[in-house]
C-alpha positions as CSV (number, residue, x, y, z in Angstrom):
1,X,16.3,-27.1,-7.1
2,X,19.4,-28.9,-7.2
3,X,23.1,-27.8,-5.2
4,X,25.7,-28.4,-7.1
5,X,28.4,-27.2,-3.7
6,X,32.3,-26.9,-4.7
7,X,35.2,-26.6,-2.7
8,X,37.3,-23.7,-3.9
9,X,40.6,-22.5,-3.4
10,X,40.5,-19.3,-2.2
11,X,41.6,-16.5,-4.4
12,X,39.5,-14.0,-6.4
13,X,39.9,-14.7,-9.7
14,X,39.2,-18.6,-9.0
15,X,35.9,-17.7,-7.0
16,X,34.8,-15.1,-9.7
17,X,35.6,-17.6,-12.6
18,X,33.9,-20.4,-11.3
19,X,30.7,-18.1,-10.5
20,X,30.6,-17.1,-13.9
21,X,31.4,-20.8,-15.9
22,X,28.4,-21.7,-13.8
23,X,25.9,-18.7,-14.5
24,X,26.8,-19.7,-18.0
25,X,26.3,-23.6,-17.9
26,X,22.9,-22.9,-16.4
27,X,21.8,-20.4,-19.1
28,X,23.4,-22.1,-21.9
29,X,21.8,-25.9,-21.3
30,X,18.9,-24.4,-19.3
31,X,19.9,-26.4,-16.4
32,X,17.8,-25.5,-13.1
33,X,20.4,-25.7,-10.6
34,X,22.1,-23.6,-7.6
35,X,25.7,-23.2,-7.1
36,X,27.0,-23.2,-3.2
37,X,31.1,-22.5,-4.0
38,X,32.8,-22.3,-1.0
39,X,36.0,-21.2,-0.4
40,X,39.4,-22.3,1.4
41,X,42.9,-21.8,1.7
42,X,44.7,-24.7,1.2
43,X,45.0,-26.6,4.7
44,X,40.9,-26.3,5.2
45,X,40.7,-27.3,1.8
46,X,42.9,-30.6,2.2
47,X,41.2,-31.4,5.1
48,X,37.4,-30.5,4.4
49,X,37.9,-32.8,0.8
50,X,40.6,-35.0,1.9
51,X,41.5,-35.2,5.8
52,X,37.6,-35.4,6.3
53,X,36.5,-37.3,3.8
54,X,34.3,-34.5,2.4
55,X,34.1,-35.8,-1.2
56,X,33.5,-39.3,-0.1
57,X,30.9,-38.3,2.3
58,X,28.8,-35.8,-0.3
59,X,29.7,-32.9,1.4
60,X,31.0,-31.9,-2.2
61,X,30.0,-32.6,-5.0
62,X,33.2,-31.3,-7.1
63,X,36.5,-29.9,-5.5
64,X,39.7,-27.8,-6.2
65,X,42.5,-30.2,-6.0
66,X,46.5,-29.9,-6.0
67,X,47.7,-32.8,-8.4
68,X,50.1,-33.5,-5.4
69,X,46.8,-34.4,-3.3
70,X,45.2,-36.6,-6.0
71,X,47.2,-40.4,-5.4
72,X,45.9,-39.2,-1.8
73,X,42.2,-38.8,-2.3
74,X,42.5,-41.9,-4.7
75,X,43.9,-44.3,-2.4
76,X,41.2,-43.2,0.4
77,X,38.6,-44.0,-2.4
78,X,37.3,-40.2,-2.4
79,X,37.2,-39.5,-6.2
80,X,35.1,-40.4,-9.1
81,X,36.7,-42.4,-12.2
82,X,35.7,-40.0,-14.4
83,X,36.8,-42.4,-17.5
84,X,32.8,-43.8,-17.6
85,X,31.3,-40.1,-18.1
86,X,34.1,-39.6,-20.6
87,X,32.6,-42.5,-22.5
88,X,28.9,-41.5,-22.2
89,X,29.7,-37.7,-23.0
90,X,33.1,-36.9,-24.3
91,X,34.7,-33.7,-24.5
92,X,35.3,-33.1,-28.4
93,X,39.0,-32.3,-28.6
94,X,39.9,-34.3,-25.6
95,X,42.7,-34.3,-24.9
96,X,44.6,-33.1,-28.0
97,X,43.6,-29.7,-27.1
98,X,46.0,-29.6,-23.7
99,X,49.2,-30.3,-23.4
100,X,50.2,-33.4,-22.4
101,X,51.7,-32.2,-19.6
102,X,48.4,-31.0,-18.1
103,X,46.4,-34.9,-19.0
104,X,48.6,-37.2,-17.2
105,X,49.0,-36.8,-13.6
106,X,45.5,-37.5,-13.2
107,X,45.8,-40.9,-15.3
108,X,47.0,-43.7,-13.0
109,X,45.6,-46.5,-11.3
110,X,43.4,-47.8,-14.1
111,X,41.6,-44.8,-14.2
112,X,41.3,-40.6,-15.0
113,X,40.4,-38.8,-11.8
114,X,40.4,-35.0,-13.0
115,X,40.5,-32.3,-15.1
116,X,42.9,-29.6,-15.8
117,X,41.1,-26.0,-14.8
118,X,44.5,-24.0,-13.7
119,X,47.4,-24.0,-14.7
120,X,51.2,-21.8,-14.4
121,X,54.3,-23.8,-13.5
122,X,56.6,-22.0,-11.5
123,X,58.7,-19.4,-12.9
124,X,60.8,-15.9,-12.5
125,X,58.2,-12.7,-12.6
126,X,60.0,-9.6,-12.4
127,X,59.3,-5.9,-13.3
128,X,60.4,-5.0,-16.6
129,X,60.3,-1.1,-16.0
130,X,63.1,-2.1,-13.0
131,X,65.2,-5.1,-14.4
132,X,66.3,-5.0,-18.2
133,X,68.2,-8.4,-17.8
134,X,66.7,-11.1,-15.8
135,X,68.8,-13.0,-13.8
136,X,69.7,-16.6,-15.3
137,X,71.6,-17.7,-12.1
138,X,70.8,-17.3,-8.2
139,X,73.3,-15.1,-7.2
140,X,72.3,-13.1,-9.6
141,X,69.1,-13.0,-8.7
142,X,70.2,-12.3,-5.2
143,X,72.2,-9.2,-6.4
144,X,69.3,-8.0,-8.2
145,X,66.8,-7.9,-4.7
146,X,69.6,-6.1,-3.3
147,X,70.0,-3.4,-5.8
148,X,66.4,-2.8,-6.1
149,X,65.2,-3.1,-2.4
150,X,64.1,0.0,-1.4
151,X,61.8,-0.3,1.7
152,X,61.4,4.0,2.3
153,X,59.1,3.8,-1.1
154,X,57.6,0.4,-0.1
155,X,59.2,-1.4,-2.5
156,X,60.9,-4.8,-1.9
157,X,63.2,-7.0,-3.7
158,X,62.2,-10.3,-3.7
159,X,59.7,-12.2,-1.6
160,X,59.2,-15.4,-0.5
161,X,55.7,-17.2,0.6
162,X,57.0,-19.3,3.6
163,X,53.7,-19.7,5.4
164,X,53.9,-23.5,6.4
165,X,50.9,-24.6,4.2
166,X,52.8,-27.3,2.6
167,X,53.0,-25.3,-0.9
168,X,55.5,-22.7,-1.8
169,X,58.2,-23.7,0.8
170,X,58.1,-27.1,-0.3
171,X,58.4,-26.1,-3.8
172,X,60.9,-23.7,-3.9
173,X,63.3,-26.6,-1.5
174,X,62.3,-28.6,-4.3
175,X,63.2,-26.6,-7.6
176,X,66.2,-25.2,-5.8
177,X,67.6,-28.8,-5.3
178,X,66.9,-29.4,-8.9
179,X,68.3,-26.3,-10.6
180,X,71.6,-27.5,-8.9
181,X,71.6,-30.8,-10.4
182,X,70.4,-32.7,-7.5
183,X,67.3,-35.0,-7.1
184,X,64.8,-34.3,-4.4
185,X,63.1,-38.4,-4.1
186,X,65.4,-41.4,-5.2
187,X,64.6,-43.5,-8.1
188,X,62.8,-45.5,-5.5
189,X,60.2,-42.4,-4.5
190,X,61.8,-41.9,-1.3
191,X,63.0,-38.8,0.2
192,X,66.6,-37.6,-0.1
193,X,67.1,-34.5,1.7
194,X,71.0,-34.8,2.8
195,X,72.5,-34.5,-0.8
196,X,74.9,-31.6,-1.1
197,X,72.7,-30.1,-3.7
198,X,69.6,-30.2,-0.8
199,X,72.6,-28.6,1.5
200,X,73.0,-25.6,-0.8
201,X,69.8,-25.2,-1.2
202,X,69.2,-24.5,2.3
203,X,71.6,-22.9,2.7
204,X,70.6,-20.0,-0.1
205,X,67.0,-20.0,1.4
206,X,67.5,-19.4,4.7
207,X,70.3,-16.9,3.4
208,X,68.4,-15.3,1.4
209,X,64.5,-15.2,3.8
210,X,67.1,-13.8,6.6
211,X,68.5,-11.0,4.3
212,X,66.7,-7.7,5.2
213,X,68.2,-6.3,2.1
214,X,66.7,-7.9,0.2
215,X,63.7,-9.4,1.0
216,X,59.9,-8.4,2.2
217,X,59.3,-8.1,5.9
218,X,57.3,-11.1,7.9
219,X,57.5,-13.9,4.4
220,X,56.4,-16.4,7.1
221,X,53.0,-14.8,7.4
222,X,52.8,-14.8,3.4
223,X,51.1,-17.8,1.5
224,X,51.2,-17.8,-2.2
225,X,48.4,-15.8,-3.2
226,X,49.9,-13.2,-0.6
227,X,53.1,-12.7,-2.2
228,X,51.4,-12.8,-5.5
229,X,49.0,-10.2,-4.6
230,X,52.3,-8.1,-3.0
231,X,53.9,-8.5,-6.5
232,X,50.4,-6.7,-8.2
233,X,50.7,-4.1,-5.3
234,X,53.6,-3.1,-7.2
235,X,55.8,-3.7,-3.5
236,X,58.4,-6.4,-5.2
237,X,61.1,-6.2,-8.0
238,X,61.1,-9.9,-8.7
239,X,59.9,-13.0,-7.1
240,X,60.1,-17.1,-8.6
241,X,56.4,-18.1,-8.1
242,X,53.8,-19.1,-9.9
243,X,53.2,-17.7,-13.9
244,X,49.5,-17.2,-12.4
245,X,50.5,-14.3,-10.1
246,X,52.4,-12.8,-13.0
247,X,48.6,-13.2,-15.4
248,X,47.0,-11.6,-12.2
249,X,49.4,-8.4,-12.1
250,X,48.5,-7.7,-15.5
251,X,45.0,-7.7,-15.4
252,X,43.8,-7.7,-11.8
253,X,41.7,-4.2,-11.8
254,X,43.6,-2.7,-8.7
255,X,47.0,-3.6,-9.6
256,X,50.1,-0.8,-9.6
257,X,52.1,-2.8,-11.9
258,X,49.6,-4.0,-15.4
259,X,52.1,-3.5,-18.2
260,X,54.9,-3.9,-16.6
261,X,55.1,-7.5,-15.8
262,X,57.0,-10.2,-17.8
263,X,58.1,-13.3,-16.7
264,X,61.6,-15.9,-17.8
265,X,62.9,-19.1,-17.0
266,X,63.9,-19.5,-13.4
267,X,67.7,-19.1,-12.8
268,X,70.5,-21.9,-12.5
269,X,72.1,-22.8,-9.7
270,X,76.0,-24.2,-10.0
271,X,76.1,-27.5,-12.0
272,X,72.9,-27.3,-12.7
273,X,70.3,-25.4,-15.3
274,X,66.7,-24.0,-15.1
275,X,64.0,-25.6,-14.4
276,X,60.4,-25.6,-13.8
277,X,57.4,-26.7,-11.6
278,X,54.2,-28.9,-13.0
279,X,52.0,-28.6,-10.4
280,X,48.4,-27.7,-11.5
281,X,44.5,-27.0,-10.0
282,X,42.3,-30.1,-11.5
283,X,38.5,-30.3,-10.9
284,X,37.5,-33.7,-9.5
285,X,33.7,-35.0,-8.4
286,X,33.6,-36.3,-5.6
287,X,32.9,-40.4,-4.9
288,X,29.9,-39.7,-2.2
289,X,28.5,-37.4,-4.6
290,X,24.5,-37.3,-5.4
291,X,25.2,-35.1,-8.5
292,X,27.2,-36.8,-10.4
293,X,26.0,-36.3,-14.1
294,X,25.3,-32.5,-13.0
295,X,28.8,-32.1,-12.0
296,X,30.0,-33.7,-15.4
297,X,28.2,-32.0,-16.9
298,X,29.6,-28.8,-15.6
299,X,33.3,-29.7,-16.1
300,X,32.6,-30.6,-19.3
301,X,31.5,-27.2,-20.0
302,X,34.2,-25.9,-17.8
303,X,36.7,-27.1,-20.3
304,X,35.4,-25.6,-23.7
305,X,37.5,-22.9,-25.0
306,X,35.2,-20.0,-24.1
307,X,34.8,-21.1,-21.1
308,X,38.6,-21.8,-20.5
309,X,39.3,-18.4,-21.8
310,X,37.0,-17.0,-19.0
311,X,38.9,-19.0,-16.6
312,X,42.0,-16.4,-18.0
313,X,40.1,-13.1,-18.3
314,X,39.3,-13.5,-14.4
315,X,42.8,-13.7,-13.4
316,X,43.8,-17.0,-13.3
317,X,45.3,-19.3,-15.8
318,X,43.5,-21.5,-18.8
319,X,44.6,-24.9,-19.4
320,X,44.2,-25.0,-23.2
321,X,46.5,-23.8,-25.9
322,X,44.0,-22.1,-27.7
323,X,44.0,-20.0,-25.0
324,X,47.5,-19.8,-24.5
325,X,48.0,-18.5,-28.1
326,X,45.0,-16.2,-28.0
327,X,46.0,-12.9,-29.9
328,X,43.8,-11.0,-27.2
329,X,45.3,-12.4,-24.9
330,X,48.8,-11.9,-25.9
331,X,48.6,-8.5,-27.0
332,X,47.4,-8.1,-23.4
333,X,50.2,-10.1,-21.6
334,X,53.1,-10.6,-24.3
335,X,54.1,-13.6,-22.4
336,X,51.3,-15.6,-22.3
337,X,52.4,-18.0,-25.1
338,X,56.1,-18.6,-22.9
339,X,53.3,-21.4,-21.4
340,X,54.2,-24.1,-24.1
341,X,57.7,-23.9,-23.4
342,X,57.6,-23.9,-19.7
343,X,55.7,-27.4,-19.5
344,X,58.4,-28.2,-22.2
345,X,60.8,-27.9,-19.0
346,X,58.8,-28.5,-16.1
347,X,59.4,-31.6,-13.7
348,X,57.2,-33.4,-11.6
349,X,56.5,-34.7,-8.0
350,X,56.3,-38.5,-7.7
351,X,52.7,-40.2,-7.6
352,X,53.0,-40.7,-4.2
353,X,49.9,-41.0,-1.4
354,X,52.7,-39.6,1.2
355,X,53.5,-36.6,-0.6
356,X,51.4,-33.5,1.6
357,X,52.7,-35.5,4.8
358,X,57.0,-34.9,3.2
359,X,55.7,-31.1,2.4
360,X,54.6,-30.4,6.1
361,X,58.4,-32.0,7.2
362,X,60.0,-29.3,4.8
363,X,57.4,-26.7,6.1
364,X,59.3,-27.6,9.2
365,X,63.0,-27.7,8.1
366,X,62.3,-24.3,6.5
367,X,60.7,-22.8,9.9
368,X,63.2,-24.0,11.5
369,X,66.2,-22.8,9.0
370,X,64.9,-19.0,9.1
371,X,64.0,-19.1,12.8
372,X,67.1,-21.2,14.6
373,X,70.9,-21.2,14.5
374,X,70.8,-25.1,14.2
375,X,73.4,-26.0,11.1
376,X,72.1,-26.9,7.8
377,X,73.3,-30.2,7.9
378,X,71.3,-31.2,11.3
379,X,68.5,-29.6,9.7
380,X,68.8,-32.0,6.8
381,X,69.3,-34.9,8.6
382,X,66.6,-34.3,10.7
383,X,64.1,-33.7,7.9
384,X,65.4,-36.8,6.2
385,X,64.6,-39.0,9.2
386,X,61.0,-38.0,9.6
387,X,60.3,-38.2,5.9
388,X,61.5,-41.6,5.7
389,X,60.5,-42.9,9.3
């Protein structure tokens, strides 16, 4: 019987989504195959698929991918064009049915390398039974971890995920550079990390990942799905993360806080405004794969509307709008339809091959920024020299 093996990303809802989009593929086009899904957290997943050439080699036959790895696996030849099996069997309301947002950071170099399977730009998720007003600037977003940090009922402010994993770290450096009306590349692509918008935002993350007032203990332990699964624990007032973990409080079965989760635009820092995140999950088949068709096949059905709604009953988030507008779904999680509007303000990493090597050098500065007494400025500057070297 044929394998059709996956690298996933590991977190529940992705591993129990993709289980059942396959149970279903195979019972609905009586296909006789197996699935091997095999999951990762992100640095064995980079370097299983990417590093080691996994998806050249036919290790697997279809991977999780960060868009931010994808001009990466391209320019190492590891991904199929998947523009030829468009042609042979198209998806039917491809791509009108997506935002554009989610269709074109996978379109580049002459061809279309993936598909959209999960979605959630970053965003502020806070507790609406705690905070009546979300906070539409940092500091006041500060203030409010403060006032509701109360560690003697196990309940923290904020969090942060600050494991070095070249993800949330990055990120946040990123969108707090932004919401202060700086620029975190050069309209060249290059780096520019010594801007006094890069300075304050440093400065208020180390500031505020050093404030025991404020802020959950050990955060450089915590990835992503960590903090997430903190927030659902019902152990943080409010956190800027991805809308996913926000979807997964509300209908994750062992969660302390379903119903009272709502999520807003990320605050503002001075001179600046709020904005978003576009980084996405895509499926992609991999070049050294013997299953090509199969795995087609399966992304195709992967992206129908059922199937895409599945995606969001398990826990994680569906690419389409149909399912972003569900009723169901709303009436569940009242801010499900905020999706449109957050791609509407959403920026976007450069299509750069370089890109997970600059997120490992902010891993670093931010290490170093909660763990040293070196200034902010030297921190910078030392950043900026490796990422440009």
């Amino acid at each position: 019987m044929t394998k059709l093996r996956i690298a996933v990303r590991r977190f529940g809802p992705f591993e129990s989504a993709i289980a059942a989009q396959f149970a279903d593929f195979t019972r609905s086009h009586g296909v006789e195959a197996e699935l091997e899904a095999v999951a990762m957290d992100l640095n064995p997943l980079h370097e299983s698929a990417i590093a080691e050439r996994g998806l050249a080699t036919g290790t697997w036959d279809i991977a999780f991918l960060n868009t931010d790895w994808l001009a990466e696996a391209v320019a190492d030849g590891l991904l199929e064009d998947l523009t030829p099996h468009m042609a042979r069997a198209p998806i039917a309301d491809f791509p009108n049915a997506w935002s554009p947002s989610l269709t074109g950071l996978q379109r580049f170099d002459g061809g279309f390398w993936a598909m959209p399977y999960h979605d959630g730009p970053e965003c502020l998720i806070y507790r609406k039974d705690l905070i009546a007003k979300p906070p539409t600037t940092w500091e006041e977003f500060h203030a409010l971890a403060r006032q509701h940090h109360d560690p003697a009922s196990r309940r923290y402010g904020t969090v942060l995920a600050l494991f070095p994993d070249g993800h949330n770290s990055f990120y946040d450096f990123c969108i707090h550079i932004w919401s202060r009306g700086g620029e975190v590349f050069d309209a060249a692509g290059r780096p520019d990390f010594i801007s006094p918008a890069a300075h304050a935002a440093l400065d208020f993350l180390r500031t505020l990942a050093t404030d025991q007032q404020a802020i959950a203990p050990d955060c450089r332990s915590l990835d992503s799905v960590q903090s997430g699964a903190l927030f659902a624990e019902g152990k943080v007032a409010l956190m800027a993360n991805w809308f996913g973990f926000a979807a997964y409080a509300d209908t994750a079965a062992d969660s302390k806080v379903r119903g009272l989760v709502d999520v807003a635009p990320l605050p503002a820092g001075p001179g600046g405004r709020s904005v978003s995140l576009n980084v996405f999950w895509v499926l992609a088949i991999g070049a050294g794969s013997a299953n090509k068709q199969l795995a087609w096949d399966f992304l195709r059905h992967c992206a129908t509307a059922p199937m895409d709604r599945l995606t969001t009953t398990e826990g994680a988030i569906g690419v389409r709008r149909s399912t972003w507008i569900d009723p169901d779904i709303n009436a569940r999680m009242p801010y499900y339809h905020k999706l449109e509007w957050l791609h509407e303000h959403a920026r976007e990493m450069p299509l750069t091959a370089d890109l997970a090597r600059i997120s490992h050098i902010v891993d670093d500065l931010m290490t170093a920024a909660v763990t040293t007494d070196r200034t902010t400025a030297d921190l910078l500057a030392d950043a900026q020299a490796r990422a440009t070297s």
